[in-house]
N, CA, C and O of each residue as an XYZ file, in Angstrom:
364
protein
N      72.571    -74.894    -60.306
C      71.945    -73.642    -59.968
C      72.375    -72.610    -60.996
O      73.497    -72.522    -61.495
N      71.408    -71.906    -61.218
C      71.728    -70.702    -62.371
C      70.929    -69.465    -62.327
O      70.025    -69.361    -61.498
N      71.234    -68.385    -63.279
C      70.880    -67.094    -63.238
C      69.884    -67.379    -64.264
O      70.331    -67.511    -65.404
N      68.859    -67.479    -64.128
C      67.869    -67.605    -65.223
C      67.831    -66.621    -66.278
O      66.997    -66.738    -67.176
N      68.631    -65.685    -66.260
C      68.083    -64.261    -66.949
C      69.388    -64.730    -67.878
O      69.531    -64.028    -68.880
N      70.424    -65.868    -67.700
C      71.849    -65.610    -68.608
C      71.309    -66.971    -69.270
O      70.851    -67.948    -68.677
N      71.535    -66.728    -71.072
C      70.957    -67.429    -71.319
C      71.981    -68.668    -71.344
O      71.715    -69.834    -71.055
N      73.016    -68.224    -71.693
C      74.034    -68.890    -71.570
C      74.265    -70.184    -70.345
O      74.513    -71.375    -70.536
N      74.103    -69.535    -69.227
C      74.066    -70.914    -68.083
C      73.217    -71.573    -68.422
O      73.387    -72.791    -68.489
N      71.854    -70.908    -68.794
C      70.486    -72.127    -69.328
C      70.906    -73.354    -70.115
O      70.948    -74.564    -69.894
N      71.321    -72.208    -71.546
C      71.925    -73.775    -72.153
C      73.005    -74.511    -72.013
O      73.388    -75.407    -72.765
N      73.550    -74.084    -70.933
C      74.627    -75.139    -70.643
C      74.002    -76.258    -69.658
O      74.074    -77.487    -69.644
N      73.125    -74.961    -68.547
C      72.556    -76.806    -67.517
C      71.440    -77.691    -68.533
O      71.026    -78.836    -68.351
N      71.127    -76.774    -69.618
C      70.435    -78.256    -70.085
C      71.442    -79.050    -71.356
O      70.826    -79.872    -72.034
N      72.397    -78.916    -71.574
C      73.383    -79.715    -71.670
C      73.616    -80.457    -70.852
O      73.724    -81.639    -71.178
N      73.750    -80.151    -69.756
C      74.443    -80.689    -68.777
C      73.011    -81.422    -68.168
O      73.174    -82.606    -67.875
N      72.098    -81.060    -68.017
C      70.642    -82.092    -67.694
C      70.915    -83.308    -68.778
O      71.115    -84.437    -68.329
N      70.922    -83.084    -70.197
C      70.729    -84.336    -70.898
C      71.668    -84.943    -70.756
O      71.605    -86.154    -70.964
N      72.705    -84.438    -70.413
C      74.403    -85.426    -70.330
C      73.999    -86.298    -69.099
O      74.033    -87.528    -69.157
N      73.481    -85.376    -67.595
C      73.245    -86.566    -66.599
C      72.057    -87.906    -66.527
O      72.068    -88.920    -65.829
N      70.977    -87.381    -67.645
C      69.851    -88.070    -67.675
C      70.111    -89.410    -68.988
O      69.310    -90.330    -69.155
N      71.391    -89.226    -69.795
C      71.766    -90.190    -70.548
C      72.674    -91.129    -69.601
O      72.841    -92.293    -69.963
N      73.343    -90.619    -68.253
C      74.115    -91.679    -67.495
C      73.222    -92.072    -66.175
O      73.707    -92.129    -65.045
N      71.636    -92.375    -66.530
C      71.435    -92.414    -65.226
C      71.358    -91.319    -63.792
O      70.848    -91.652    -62.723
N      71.921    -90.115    -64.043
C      71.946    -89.576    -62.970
C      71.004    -88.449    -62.416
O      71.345    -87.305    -62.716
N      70.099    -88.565    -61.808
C      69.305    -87.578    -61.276
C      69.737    -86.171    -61.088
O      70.663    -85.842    -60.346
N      68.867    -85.187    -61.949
C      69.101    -83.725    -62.054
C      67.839    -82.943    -61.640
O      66.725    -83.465    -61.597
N      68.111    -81.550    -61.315
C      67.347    -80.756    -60.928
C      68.335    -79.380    -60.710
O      69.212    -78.893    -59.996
N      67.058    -79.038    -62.496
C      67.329    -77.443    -62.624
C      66.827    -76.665    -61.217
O      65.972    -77.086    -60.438
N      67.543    -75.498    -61.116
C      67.612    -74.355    -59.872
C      67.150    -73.099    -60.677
O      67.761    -72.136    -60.212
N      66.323    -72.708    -61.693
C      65.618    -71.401    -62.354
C      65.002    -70.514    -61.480
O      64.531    -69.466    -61.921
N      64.941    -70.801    -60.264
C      64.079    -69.873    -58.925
C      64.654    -68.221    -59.132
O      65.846    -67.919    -59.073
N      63.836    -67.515    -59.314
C      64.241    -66.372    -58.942
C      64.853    -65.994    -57.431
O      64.119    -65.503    -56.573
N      66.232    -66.264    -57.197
C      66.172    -65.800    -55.316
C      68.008    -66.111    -55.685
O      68.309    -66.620    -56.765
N      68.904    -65.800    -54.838
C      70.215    -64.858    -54.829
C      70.844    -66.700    -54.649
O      70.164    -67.707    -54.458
N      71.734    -66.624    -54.737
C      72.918    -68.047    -55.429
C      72.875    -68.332    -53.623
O      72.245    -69.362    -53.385
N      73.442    -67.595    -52.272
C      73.156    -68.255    -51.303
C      71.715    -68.635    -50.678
O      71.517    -69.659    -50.024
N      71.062    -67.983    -50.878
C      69.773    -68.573    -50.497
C      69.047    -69.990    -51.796
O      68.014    -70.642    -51.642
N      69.672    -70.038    -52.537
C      69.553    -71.713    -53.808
C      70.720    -72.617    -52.488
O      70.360    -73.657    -51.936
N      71.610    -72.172    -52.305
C      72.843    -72.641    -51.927
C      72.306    -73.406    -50.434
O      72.223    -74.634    -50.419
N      71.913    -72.510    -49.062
C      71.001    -72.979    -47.931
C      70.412    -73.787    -47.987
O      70.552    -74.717    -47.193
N      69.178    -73.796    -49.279
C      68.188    -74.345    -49.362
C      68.476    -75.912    -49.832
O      67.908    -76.836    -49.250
N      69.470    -76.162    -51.009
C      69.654    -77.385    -50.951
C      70.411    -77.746    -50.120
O      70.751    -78.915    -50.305
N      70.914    -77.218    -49.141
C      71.866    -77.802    -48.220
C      71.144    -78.233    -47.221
O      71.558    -79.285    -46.736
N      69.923    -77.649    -46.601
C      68.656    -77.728    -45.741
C      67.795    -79.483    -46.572
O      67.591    -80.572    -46.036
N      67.650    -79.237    -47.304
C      66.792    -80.639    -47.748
C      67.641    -82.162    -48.433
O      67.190    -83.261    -48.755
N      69.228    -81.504    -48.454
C      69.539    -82.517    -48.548
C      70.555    -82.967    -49.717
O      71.136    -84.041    -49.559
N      70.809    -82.201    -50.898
C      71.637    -82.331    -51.886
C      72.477    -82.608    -52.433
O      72.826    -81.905    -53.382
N      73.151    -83.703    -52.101
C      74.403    -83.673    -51.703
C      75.530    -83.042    -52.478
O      76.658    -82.838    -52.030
N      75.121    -82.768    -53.636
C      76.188    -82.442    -54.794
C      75.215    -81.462    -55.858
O      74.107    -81.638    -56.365
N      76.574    -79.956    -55.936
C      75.731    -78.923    -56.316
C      76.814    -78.318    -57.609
O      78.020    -78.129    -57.454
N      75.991    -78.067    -58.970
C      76.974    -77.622    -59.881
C      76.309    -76.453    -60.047
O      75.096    -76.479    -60.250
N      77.062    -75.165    -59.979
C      76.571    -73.702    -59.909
C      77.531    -73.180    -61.124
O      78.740    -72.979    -61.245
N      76.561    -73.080    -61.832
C      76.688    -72.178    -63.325
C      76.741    -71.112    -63.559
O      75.637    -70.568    -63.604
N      78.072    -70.131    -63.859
C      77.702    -68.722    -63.312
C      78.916    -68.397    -63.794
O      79.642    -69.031    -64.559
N      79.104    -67.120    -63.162
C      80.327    -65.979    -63.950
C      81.922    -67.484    -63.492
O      82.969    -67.732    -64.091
N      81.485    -67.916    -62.588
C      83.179    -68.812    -62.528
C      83.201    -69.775    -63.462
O      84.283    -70.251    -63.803
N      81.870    -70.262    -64.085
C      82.073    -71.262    -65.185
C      82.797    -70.472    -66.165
O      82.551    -69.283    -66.368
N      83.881    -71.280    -66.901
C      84.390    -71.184    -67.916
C      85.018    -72.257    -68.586
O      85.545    -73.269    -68.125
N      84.808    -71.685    -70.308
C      84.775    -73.398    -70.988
C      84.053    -74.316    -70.844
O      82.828    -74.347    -70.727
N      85.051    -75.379    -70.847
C      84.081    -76.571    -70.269
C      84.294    -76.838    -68.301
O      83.919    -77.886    -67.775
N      84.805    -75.928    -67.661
C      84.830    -76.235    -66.568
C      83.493    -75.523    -65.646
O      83.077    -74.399    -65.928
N      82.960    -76.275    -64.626
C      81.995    -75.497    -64.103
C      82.328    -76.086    -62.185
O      82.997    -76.982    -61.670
N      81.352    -74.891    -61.629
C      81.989    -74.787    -60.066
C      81.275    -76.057    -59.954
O      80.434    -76.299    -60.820
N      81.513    -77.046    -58.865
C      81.185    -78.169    -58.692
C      81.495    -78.549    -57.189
O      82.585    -78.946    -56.777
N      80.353    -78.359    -56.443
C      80.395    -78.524    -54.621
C      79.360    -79.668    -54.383
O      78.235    -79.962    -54.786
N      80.542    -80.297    -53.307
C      79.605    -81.205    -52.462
C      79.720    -80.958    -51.195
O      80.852    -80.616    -50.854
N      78.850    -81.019    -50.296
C      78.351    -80.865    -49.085
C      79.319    -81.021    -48.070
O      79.775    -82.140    -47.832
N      79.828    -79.618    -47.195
C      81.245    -79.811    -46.014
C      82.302    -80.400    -47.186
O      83.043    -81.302    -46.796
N      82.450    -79.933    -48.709
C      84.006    -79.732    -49.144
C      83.626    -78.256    -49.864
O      82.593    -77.655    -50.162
N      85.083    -78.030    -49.966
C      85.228    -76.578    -50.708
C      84.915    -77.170    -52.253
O      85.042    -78.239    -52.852
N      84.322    -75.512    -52.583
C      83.948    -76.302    -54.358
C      85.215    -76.313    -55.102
O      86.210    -75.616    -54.904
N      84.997    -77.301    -56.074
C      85.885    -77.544    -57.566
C      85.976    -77.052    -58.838
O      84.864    -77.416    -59.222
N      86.444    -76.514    -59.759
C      86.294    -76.059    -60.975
C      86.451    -77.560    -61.582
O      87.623    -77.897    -61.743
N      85.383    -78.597    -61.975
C      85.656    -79.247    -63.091
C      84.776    -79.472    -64.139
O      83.614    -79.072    -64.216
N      85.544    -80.294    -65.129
C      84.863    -80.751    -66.008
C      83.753    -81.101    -66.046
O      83.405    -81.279    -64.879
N      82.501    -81.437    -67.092
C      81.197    -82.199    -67.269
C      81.852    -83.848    -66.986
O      81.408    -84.525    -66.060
N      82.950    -84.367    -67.910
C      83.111    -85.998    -67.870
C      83.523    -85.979    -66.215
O      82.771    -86.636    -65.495
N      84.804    -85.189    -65.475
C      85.379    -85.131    -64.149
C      84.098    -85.733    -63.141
O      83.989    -86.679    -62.361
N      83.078    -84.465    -63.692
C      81.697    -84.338    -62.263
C      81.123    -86.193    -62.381
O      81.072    -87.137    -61.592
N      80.816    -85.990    -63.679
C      80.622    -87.402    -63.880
C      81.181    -88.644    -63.610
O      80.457    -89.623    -63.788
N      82.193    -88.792    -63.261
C      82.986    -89.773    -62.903
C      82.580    -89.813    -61.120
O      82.150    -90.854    -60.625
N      82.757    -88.721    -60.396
C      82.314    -88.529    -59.485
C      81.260    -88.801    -58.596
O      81.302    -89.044    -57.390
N      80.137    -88.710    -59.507
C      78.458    -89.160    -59.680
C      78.522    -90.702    -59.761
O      78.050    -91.288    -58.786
N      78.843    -91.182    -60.396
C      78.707    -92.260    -61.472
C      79.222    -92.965    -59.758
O      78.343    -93.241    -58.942
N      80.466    -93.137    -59.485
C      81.307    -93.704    -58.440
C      80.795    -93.805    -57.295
O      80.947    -94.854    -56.669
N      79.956    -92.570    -56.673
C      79.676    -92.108    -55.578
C      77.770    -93.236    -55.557
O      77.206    -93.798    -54.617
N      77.480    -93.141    -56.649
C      76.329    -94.053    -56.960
C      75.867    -95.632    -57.102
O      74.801    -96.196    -56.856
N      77.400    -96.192    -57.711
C      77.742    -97.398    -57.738
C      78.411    -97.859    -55.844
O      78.678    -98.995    -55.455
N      78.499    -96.752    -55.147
C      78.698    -96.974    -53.610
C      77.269    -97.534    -53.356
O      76.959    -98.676    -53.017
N      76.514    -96.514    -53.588
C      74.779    -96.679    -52.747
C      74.424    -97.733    -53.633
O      73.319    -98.268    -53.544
């Protein structure tokens, strides 16, 4: 999820789009014009299980990184990935 207007988060989630779409992992940019909890509801309502929100707490290479009923994480792109990758080789 991101602030569409910073260009900065842009090019990081599409960094971060081609990094997940080279391991297999299903992505979906959040560019909606509408406030970080109402992005936040909404994938929680349809189902998401795992949400990386790009924004004033990203820094470096660390970015906020929530999954569904846990508190979010500051990690890494490889960290989230390991995560993904694991949680996928379950299903």
């Amino acid at each position: 999820m991101i602030n569409k207007n910073d260009t900065t988060a842009l090019d990081n989630s599409k960094r971060i789009f081609k990094h997940f779409e080279q391991n297999n992992i299903d992505t979906i940019i959040d560019d909606m014009d509408e406030n970080l909890s109402s992005k936040i509801k909404k994938f929680n309502l349809i189902g998401v299980p795992y949400q990386i929100i790009i924004g004033k707490k990203s820094e470096g290479d660390l970015f906020e990184f929530k999954e569904i009923g846990k508190d979010p994480q500051n990690l890494t792109l490889d960290q989230i990935t390991k995560i993904l990758t694991k949680q996928k080789e379950k299903n």
